[in-house]
C-alpha positions as CSV (number, residue, x, y, z in Angstrom):
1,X,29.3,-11.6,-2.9
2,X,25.9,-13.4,-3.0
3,X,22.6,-12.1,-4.1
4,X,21.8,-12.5,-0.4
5,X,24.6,-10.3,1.0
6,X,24.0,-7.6,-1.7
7,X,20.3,-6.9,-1.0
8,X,21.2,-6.7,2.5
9,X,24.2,-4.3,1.1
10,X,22.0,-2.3,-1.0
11,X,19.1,-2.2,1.4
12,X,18.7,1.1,2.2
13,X,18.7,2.1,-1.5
14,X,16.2,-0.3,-2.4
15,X,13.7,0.9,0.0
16,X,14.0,4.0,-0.4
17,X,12.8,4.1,-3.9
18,X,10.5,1.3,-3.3
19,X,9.0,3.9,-1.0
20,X,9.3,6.8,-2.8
21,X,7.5,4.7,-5.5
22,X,4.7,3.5,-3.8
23,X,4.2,6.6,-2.4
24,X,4.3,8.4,-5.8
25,X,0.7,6.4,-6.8
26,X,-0.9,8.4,-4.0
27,X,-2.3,12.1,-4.9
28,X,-0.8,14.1,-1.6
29,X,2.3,12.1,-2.4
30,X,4.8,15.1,-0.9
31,X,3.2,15.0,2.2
32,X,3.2,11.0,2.5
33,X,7.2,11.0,1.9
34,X,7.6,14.7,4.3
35,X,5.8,13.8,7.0
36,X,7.6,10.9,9.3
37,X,4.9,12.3,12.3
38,X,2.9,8.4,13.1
39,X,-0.1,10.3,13.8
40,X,-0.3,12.7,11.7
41,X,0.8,10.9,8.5
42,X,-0.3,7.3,9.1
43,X,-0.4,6.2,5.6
44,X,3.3,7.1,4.5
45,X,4.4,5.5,8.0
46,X,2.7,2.4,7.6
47,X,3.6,2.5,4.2
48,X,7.3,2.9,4.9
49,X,7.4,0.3,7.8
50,X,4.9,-2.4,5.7
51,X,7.2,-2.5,3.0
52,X,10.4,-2.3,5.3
53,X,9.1,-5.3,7.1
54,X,8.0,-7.3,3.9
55,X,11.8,-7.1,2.2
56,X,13.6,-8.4,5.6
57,X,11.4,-11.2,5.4
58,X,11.9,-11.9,1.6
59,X,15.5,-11.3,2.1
60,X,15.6,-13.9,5.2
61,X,13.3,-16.4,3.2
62,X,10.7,-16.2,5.2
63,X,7.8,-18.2,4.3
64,X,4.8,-16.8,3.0
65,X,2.6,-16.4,6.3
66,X,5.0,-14.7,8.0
67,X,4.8,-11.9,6.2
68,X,1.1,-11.2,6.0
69,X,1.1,-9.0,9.0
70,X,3.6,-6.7,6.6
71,X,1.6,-6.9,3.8
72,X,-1.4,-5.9,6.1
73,X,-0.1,-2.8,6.8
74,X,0.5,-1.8,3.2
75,X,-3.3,-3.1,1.2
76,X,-5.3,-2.4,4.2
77,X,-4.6,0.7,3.7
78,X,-4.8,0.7,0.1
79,X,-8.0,-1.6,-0.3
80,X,-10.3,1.2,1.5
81,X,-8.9,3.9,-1.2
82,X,-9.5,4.6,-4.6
83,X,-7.1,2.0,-6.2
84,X,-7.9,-0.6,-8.4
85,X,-7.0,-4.4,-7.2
86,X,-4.1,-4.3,-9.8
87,X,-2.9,-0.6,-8.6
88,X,-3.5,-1.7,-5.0
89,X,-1.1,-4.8,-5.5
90,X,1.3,-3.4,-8.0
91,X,3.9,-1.4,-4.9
92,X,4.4,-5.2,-4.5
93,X,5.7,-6.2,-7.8
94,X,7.3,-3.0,-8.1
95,X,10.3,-4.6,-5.9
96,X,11.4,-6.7,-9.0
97,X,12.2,-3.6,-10.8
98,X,14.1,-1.5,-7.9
99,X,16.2,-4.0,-7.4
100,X,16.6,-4.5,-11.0
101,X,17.3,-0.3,-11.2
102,X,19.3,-0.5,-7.8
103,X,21.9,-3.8,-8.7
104,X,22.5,-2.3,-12.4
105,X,23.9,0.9,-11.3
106,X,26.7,-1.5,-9.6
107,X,29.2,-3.4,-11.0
108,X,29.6,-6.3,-8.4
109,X,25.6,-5.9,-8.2
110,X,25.1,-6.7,-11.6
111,X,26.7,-9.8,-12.0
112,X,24.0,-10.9,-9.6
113,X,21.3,-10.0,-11.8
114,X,20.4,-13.2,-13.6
115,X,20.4,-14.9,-9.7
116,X,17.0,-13.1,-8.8
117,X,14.8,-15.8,-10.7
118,X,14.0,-17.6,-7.2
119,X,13.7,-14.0,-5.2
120,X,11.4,-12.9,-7.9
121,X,9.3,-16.2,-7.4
122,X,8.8,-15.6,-3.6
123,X,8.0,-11.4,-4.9
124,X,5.6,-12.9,-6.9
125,X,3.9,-14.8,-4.3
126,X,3.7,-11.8,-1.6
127,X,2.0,-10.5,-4.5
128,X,-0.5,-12.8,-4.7
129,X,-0.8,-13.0,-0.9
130,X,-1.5,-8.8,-1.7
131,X,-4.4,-9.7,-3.8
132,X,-6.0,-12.1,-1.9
133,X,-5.8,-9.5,1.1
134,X,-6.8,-6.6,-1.2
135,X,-10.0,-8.9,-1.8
136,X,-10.8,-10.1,1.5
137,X,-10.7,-6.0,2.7
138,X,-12.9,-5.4,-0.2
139,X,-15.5,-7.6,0.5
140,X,-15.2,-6.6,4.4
141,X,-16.2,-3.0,2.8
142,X,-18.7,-4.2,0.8
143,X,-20.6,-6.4,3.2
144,X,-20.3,-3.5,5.7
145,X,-21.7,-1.1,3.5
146,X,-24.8,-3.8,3.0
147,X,-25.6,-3.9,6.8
148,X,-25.2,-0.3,6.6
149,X,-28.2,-0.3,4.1
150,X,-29.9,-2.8,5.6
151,X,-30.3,-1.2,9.3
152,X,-30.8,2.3,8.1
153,X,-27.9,3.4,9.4
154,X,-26.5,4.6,6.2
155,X,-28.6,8.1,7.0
156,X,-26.4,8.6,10.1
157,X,-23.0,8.1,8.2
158,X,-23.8,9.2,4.8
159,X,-26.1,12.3,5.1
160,X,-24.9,15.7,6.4
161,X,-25.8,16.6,10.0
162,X,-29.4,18.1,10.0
163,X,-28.3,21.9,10.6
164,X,-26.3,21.8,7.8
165,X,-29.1,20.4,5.8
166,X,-31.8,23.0,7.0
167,X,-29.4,25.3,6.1
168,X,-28.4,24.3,2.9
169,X,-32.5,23.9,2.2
170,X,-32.4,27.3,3.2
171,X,-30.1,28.9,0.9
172,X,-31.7,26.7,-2.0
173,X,-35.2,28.1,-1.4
174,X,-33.8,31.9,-1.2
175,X,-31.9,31.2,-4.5
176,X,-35.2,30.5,-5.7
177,X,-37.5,33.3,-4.7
């Protein structure tokens, strides 16, 4: 067997705890891996499929651009949360060590293990591809957030609606008296 035929063998495996590990770095993480519902869980979907896509395309050799849309689906997402740029890119990386995990639980598997050197290579350049998304989605934020500020209409988005505010202002002034 070649490292080729045992990814494709041990497939399911690896993505599933590729998954479950990605979706591990989120805070609701039970509900992300529960919830297969598209609409009502988007982010553990388009986790799930992003990450699905990206190791049939690194398993088939695709070539870096062809896999952007995949990794679109995964730091999108990621980029407009909480994460830093290196835990925003990291579920990327992370494949390296599933598959290390995954092939040394099998005998046949592990033989392979010291073959992964170019696979790892083409890991590490989705990776990179990751970052430079993650970045381009940050800036995207940030330069939307700066005509938000510039055209006022930060007050719309980021201030509660006005009868809330009245009355909250209300409740303030009888805590007062």
């Amino acid at each position: 067997m070649n490292l080729i035929e045992a990814l494709r063998q041990k497939r399911d495996k690896i993505l599933a705890l590729w998954v479950e590990r990605t979706l591990d770095s989120y805070i609701s993480s039970g509900f992300f891996k529960q919830s297969r519902d598209k609409f009502a869980n988007p982010v553990g979907t388009n986790i799930q499929e992003g990450l699905t896509t990206l190791f049939d395309m690194l398993v088939k050799g695709a070539a870096a651009r062809e896999y952007a849309g995949a990794l679109d689906q995964v730091i999108r997402i990621r980029a407009v949360q909480e994460f830093s740029p290196a835990q925003a890119v990291a579920p990327i990386l992370e494949l390296k060590w599933v598959i290390k995990q995954v092939f040394s639980t099998d005998k046949e598997c592990k033989l392979l293990l010291p073959e992964l050197d170019s696979f790892d290579c083409d890991v590490d350049r989705a990776a990179l591809a990751a970052f430079d998304l993650y970045m381009e989605c940050r800036d995207r934020l940030h330069n939307a957030r700066i005509r938000e500020l510039k055209s006022g209409s930060y007050i719309l988005t980021d201030s509660s609606c006005a009868s809330a505010a009245i009355k909250q202002n209300l409740q303030d002034f009888s805590q007062m008296s």
